[in-house]
C-alpha positions as protocol buffer text, in pm:
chain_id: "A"
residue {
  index: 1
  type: UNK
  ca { x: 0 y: 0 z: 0 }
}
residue {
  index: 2
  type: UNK
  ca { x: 152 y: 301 z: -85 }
}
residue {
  index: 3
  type: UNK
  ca { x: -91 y: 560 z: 30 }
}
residue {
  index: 4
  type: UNK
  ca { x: -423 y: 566 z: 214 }
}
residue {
  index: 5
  type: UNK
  ca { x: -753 y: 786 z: 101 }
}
residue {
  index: 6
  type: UNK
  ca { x: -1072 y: 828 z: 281 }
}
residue {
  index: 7
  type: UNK
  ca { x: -1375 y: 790 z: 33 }
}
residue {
  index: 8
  type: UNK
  ca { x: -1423 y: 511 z: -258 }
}
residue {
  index: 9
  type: UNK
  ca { x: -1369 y: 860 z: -515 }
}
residue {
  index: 10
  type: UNK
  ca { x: -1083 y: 1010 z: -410 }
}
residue {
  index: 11
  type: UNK
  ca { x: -884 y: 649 z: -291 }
}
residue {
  index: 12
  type: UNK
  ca { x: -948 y: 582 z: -697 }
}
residue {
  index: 13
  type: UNK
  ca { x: -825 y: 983 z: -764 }
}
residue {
  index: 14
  type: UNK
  ca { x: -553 y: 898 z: -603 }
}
residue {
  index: 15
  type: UNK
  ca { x: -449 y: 563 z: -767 }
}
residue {
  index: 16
  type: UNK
  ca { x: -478 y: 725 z: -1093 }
}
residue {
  index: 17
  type: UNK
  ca { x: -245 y: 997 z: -945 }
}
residue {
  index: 18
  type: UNK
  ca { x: 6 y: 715 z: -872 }
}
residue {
  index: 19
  type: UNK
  ca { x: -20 y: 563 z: -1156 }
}
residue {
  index: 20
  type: UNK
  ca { x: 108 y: 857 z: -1394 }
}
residue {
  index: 21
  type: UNK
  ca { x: 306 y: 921 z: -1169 }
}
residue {
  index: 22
  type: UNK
  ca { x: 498 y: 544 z: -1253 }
}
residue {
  index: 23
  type: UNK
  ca { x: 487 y: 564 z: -1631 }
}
residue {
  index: 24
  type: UNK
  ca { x: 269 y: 475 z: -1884 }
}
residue {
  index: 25
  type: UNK
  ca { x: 138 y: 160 z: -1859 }
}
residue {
  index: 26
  type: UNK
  ca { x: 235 y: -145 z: -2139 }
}
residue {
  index: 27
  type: UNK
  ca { x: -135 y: -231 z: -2257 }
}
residue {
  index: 28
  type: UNK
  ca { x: 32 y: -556 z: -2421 }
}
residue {
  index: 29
  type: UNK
  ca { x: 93 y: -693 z: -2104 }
}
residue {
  index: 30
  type: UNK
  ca { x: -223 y: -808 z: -1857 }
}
residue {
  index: 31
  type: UNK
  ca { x: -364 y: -562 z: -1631 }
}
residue {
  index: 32
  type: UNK
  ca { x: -570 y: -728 z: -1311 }
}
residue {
  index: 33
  type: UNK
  ca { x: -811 y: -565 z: -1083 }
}
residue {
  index: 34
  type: UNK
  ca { x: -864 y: -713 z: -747 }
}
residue {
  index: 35
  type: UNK
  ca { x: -1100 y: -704 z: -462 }
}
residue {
  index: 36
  type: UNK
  ca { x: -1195 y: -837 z: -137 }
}
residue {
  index: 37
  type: UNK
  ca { x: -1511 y: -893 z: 34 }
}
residue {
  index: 38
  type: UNK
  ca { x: -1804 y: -817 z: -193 }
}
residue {
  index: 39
  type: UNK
  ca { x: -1754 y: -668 z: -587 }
}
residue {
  index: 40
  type: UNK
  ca { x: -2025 y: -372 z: -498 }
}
residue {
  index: 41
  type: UNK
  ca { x: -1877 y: -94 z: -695 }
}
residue {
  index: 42
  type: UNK
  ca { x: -1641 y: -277 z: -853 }
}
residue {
  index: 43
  type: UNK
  ca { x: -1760 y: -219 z: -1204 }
}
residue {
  index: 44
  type: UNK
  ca { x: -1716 y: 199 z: -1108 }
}
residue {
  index: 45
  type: UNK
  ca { x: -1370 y: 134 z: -1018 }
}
residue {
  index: 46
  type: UNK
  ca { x: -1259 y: -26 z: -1358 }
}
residue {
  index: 47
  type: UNK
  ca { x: -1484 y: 183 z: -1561 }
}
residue {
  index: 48
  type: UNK
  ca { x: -1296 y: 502 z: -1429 }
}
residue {
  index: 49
  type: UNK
  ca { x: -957 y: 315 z: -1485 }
}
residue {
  index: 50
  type: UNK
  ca { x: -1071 y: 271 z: -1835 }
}
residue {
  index: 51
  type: UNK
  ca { x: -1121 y: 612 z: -1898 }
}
residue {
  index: 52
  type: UNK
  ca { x: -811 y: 739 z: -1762 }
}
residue {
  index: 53
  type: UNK
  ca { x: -605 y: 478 z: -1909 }
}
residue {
  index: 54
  type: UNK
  ca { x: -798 y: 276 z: -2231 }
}
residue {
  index: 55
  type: UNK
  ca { x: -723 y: -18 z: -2173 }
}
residue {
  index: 56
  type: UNK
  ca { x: -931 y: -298 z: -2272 }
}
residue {
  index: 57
  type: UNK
  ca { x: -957 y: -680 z: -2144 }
}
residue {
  index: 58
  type: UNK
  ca { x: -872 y: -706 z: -1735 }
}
residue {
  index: 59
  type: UNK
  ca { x: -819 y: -1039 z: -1518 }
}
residue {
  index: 60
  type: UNK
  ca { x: -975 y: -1020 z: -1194 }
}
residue {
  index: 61
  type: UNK
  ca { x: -895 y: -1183 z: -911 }
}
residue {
  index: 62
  type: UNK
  ca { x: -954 y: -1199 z: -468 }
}
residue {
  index: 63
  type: UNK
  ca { x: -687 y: -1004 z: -286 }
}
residue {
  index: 64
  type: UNK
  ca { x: -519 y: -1242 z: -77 }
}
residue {
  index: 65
  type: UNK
  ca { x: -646 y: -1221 z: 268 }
}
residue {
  index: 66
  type: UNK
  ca { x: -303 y: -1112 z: 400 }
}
residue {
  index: 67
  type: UNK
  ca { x: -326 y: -780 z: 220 }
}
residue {
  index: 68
  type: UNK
  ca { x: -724 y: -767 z: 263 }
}
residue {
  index: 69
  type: UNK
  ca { x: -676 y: -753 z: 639 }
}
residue {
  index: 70
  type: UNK
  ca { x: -363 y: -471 z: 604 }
}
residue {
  index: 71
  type: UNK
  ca { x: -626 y: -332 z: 364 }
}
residue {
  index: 72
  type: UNK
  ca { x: -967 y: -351 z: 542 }
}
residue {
  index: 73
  type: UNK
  ca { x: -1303 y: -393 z: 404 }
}
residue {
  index: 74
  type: UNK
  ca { x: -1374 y: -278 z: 12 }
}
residue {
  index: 75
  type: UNK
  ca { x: -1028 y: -245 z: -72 }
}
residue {
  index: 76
  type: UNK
  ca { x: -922 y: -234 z: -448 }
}
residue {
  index: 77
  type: UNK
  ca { x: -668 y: -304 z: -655 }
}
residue {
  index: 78
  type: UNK
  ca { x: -442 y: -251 z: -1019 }
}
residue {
  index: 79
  type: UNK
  ca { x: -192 y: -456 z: -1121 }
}
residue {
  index: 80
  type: UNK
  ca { x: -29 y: -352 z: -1435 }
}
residue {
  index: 81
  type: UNK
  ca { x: 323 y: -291 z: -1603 }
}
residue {
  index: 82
  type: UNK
  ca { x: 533 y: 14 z: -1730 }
}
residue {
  index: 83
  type: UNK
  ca { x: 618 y: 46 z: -2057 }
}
residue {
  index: 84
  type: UNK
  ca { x: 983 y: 138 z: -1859 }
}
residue {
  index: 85
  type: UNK
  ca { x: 958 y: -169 z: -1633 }
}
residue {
  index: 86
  type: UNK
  ca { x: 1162 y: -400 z: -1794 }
}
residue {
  index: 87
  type: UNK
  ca { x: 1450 y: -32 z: -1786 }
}
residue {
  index: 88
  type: UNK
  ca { x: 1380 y: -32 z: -1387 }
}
residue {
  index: 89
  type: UNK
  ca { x: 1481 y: -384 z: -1341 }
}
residue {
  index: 90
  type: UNK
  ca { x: 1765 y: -321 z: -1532 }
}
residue {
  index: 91
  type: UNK
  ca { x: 1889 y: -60 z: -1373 }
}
């Protein structure tokens, strides 16, 4: 977790923010959204992703519970890769 919001809007706001922030992401490569507890809202989460980012086909998957609990209740997840990743490792 690198940063904590208060609100389902502004935790999302703030992904996105995070996300530029790392580099544009490789839309070859899979992107995954995850959840825990129940997918209520779900579909709002990767909608807005969408239209910041246009990307297409996502995997989805259960946070573990390990994160879920450092997480709490409703958290939500991207899982993606730089276009500059592979430059990181490297480096």
């Amino acid at each position: 977790m690198f940063s904590k919001a208060r609100g389902t809007q502004k935790a999302t706001a703030k992904i996105i923010d995070l996300i530029q922030e790392d580099g544009e992401i490789d839309l070859d490569e899979p992107i995954c959204i995850g959840y825990n507890g129940s997918t209520d809202g779900l579909d709002k989460f990767e909608n807005t992703l969408r239209d910041a980012f246009h990307f297409d086909e996502t995997l989805h998957g259960v946070i573990s519970p390990v994160i879920g609990t450092h997480a709490g209740p409703g958290a939500r997840l991207i899982t993606y890769v730089t276009k500059n990743s592979l430059k990181k490792m490297i480096t």
